[in-house]
GUPA-882690 format. One record per residue (C-alpha): residue in three letters; residue number from 1; x, z, y. Coordinates in steps of 0.2 Angstrom, whole numbers. Each point is the difference from the previous one (the first is absolute). Example, Ala and Ser with C-alpha at 12.3 -4.5 7.8 and 13.67 -1.06 7.14 Angstrom:
- rest | nr | px | pz | py
- ALA | 1 | 62 | 39 | -22
- SER | 2 | 6 | -3 | 17
END
This chain:
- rest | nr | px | pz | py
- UNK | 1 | 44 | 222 | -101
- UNK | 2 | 14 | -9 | 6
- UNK | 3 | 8 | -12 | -11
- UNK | 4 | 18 | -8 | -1
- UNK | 5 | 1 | -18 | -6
- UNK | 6 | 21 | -6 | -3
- UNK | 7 | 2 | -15 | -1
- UNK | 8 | -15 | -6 | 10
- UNK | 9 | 11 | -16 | 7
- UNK | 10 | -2 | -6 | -20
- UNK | 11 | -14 | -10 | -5
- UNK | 12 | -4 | 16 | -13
- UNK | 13 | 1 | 11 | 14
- UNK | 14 | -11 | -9 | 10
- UNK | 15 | -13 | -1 | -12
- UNK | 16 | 2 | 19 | -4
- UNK | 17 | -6 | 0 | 20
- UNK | 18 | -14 | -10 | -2
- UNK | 19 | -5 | 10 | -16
- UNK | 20 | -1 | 17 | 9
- UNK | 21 | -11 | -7 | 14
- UNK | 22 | -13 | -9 | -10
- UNK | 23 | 0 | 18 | -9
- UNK | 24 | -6 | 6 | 16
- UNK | 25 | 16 | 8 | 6
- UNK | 26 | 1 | 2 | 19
- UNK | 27 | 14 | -15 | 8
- UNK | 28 | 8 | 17 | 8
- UNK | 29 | 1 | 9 | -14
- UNK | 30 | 11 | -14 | -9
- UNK | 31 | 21 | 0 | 5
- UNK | 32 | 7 | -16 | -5
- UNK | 33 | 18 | -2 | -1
- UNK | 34 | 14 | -12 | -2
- UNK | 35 | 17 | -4 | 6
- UNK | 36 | -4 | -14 | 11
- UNK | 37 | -18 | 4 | 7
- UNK | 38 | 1 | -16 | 10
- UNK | 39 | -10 | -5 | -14
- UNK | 40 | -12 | 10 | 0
- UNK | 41 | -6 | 2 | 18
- UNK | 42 | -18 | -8 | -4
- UNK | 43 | -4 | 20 | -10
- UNK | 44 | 6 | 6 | 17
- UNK | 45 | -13 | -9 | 8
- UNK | 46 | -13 | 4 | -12
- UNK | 47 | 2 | 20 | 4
- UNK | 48 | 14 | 4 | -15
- UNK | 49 | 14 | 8 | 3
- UNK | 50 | 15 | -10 | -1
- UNK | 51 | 17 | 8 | -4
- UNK | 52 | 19 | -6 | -4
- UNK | 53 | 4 | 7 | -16
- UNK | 54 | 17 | -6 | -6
- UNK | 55 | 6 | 8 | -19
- UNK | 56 | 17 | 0 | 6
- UNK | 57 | -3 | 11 | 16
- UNK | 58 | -4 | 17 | -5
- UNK | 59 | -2 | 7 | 19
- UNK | 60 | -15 | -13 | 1
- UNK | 61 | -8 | 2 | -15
- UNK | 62 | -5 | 18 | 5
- UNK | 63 | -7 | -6 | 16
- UNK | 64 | -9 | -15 | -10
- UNK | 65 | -9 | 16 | -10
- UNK | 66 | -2 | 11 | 13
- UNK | 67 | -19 | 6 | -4
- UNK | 68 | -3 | -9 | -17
- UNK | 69 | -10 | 8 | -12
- UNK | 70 | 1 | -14 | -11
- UNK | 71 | 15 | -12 | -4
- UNK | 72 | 0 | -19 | -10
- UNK | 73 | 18 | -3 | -2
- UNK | 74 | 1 | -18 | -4
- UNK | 75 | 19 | -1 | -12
- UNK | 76 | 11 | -9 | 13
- UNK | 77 | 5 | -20 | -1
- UNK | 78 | 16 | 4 | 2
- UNK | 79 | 14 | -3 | -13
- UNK | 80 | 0 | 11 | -16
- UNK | 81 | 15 | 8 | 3
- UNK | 82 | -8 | 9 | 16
- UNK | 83 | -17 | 3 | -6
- UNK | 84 | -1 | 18 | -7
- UNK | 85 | 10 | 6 | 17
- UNK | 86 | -11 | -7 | 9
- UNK | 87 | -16 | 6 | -8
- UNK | 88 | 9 | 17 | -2
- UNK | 89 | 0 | -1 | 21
- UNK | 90 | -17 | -5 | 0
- UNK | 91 | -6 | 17 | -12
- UNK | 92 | 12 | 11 | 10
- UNK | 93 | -7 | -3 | 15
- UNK | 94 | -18 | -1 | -5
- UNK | 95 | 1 | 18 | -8
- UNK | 96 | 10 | 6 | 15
- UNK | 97 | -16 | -6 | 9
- UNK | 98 | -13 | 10 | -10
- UNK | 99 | -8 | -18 | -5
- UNK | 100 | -12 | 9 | -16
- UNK | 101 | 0 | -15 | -11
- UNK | 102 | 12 | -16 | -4
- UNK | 103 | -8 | -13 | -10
- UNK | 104 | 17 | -11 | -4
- UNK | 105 | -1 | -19 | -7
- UNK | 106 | 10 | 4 | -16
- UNK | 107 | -1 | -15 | -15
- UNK | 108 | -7 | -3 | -15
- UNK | 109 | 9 | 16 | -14
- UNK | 110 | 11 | 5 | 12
- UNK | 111 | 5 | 14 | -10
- UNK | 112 | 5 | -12 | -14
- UNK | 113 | 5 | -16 | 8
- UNK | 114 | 16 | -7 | -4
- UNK | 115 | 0 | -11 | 14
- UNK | 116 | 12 | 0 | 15
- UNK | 117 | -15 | 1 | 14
- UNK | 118 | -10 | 11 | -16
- UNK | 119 | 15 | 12 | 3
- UNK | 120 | 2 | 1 | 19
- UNK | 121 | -22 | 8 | 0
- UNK | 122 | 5 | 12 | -15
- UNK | 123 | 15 | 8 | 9
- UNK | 124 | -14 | -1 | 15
- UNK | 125 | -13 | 9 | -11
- UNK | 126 | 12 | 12 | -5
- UNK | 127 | 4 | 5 | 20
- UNK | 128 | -18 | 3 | 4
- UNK | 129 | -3 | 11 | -14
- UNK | 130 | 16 | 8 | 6
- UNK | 131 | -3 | 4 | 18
- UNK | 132 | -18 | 8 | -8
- UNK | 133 | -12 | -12 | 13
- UNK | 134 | -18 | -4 | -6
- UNK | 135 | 2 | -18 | -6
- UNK | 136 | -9 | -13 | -9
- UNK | 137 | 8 | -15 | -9
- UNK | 138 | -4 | -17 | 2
- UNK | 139 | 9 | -8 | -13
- UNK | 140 | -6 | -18 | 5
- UNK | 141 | 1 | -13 | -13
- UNK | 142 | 7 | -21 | 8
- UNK | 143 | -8 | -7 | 12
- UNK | 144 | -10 | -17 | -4
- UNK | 145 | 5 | -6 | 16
- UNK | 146 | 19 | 1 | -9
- UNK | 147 | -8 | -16 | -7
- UNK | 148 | -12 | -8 | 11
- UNK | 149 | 12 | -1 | 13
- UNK | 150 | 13 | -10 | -11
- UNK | 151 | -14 | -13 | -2
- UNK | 152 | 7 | -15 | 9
- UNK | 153 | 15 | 1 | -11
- UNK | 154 | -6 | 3 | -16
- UNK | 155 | -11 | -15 | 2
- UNK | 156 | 15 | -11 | 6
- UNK | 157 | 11 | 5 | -14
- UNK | 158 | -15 | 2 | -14
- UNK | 159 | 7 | 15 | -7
- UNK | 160 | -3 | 19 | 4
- UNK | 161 | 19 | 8 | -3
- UNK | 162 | 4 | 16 | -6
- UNK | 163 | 8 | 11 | -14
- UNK | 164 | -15 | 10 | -6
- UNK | 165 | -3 | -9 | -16
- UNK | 166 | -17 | 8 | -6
- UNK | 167 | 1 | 14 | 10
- UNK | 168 | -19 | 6 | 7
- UNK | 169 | -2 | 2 | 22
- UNK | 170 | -12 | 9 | 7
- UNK | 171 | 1 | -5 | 16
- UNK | 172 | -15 | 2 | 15
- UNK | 173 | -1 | -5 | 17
- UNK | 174 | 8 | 11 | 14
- UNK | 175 | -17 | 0 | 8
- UNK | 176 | -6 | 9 | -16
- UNK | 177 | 15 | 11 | 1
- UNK | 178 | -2 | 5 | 21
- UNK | 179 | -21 | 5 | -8
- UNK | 180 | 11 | 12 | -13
- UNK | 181 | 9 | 6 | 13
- UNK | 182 | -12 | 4 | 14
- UNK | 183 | -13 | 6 | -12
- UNK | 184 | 13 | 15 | -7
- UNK | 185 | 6 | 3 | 18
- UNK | 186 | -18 | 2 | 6
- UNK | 187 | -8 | 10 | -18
- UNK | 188 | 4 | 18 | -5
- UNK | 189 | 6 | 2 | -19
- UNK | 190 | 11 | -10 | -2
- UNK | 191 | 17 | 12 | 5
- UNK | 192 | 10 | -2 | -15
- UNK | 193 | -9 | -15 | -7
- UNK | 194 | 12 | -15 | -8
- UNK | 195 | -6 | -15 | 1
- UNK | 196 | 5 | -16 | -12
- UNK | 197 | -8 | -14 | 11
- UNK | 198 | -2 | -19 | -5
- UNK | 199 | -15 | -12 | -3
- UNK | 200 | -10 | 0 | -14
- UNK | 201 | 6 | -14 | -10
- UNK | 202 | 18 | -5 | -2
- UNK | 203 | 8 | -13 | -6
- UNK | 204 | 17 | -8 | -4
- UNK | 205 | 9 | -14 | 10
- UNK | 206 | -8 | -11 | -13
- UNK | 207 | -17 | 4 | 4
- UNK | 208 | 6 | -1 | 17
- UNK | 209 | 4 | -16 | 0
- UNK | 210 | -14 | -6 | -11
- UNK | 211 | -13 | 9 | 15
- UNK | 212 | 10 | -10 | 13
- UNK | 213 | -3 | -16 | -9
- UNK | 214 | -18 | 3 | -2
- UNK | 215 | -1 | 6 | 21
- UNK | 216 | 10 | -15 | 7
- UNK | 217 | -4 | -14 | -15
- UNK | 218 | 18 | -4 | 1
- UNK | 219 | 9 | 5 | -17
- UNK | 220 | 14 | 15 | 0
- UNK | 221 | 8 | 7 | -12
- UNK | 222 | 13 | 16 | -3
- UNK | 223 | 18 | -1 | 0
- UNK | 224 | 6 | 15 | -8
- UNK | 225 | 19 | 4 | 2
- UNK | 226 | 13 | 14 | -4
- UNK | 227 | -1 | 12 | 14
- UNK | 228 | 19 | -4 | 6
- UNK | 229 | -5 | -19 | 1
- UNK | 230 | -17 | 3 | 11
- UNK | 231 | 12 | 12 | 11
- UNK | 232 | 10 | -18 | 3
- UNK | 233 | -13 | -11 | 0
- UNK | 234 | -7 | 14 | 17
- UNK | 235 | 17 | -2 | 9
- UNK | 236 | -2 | -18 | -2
- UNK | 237 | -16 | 0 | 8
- UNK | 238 | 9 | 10 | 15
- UNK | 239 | -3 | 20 | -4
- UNK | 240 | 16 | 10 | 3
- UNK | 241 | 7 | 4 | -17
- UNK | 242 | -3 | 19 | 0
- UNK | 243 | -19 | -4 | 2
- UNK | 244 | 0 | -12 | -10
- UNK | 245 | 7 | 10 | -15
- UNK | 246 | -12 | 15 | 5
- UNK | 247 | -15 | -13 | -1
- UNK | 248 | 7 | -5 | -15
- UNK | 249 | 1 | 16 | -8
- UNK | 250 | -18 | 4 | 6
- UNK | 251 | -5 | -15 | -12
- UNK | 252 | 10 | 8 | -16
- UNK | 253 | -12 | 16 | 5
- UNK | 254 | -13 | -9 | 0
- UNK | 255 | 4 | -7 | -17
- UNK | 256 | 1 | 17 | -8
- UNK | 257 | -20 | 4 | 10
- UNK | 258 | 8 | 8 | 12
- UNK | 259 | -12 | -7 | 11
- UNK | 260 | -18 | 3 | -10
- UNK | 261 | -10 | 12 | 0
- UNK | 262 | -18 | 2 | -8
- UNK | 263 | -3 | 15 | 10
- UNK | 264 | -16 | -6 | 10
- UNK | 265 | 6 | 10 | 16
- UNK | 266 | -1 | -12 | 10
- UNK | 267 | -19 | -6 | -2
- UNK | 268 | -4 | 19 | -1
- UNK | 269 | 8 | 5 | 16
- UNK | 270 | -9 | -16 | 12
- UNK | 271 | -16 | 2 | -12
- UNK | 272 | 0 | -19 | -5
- UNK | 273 | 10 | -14 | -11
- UNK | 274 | 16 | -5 | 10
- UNK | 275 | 3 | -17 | 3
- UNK | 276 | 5 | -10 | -16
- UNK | 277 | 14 | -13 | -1
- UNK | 278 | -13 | -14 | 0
- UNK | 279 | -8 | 5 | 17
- UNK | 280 | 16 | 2 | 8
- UNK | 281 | 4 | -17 | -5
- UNK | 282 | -15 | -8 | 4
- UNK | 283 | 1 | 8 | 17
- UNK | 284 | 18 | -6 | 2
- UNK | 285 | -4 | -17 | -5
- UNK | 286 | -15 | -2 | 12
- UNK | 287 | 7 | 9 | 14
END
């Protein structure tokens, strides 16, 4: 079984490798791709097959797939605007290859989300049921490093910021993610499986800031603004404005539960309870 990784120059790329060889897939039967493969020359080394796989290049992506069976397309960082063409590139040129399965790394009720990104994976959905390809949906829930990353400057200003009032996350690590991903690239039944992924307990900002208290000992509390007023307070903290306003808009989602989900997919599909919020800190505080 050969199997295509996008993305693999991203940290949820790279962990989608690793997956797939602790599940016993053979290093030359994994093709990991990215635009600057610079990056990724130490999977060379190891006996993967290393590929340049830019969305924007058509003429290259059907050389990236050449022989795939099965594809992971990671949805591109790239500006919102350009992300349904290039995932449309990425579908085109994997079917043209005869890949037999794409496992796509959707969000969290794509097919209902109101979001600007929630959008951008429906239209994407939409295309792979289109074209008629074998897929499988990973509608992946936030990511809890979203949060532990932003540590050092929650602590300095004492205040997680946001515009999700009450609104419930269920967010997971991307390690617990990569598992989802190599196990349904790797298992047979799950073609035409929709996933909701996220951990098993969510919580709102609030509870977020009351866990980050409780992990650091240092007290924090949540600042709730109107969506256009966290989309400022972004831009002042140095985001371009279009992101910011699409980070933005990701919170109001996420106010309406756009990011929830009670599903249990996620522990189903790795076969054990993903990391909670409180682990993740604690690891992000002692690390």
């Amino acid at each position: 079984m050969s199997i295509v990784v996008t993305g693999a120059t991203g940290r949820l790329g790279r962990l989608t490798v690793e997956a797939l060889l602790r599940r016993g897939i053979p290093a030359a039967d994994i093709i990991a791709t990215g635009r600057d493969i610079a990056g990724i020359k130490d999977l060379a080394d190891r006996g993967i097959t290393v590929r340049r796989a830019d969305f924007a290049d058509a003429e290259g992506l059907a050389e990236a797939f050449a022989g795939a069976e099965r594809l992971l397309l990671i949805s591109a960082s790239v500006p919102v605007g350009e992300r349904v063409a290039n995932h449309r590139r990425v579908i085109d040129a994997a079917a043209s290859a005869g890949v037999s399965l794409v496992a796509y790394t959707s969000t969290t009720h794509a097919d209902t989300a109101t979001t600007v990104i929630g959008a951008t994976h429906g239209e994407t959905e939409a295309y792979l049921r289109d074209r008629g390809i074998p897929s499988v949906l990973l509608r992946n829930g936030w990511y809890l490093e979203n949060y532990t990353s932003q540590l050092p400057q929650i602590l300095q200003n004492g205040a997680v910021v946001g515009a999700v009032g009450e609104g419930r996350i269920s967010a997971a690590s991307r390690a617990d993610y990569a598992e989802a991903a190599a196990v349904v690239l790797t298992a047979e039944g799950h073609t035409g499986a929709v996933y909701e992924l996220g951990g098993d307990e969510s919580f709102t900002m609030t509870e977020l800031a009351a866990a980050i208290s409780a992990a650091t000992g240092k007290q924090v509390t949540y600042a709730d603004l109107p969506v256009a007023d966290f989309a400022q307070v972004l831009v002042s903290a140095g985001l371009p404005g279009e992101l910011a306003e699409v980070l933005a808009d990701a919170d109001r989602g996420m106010s309406r539960g756009e990011m929830s989900t009670d599903s249990g997919d996620l522990h189903r599909l790795i076969g054990r309870p993903p990391v909670t919020l409180t682990e993740a800190l604690s690891a992000a505080v002692h690390r």
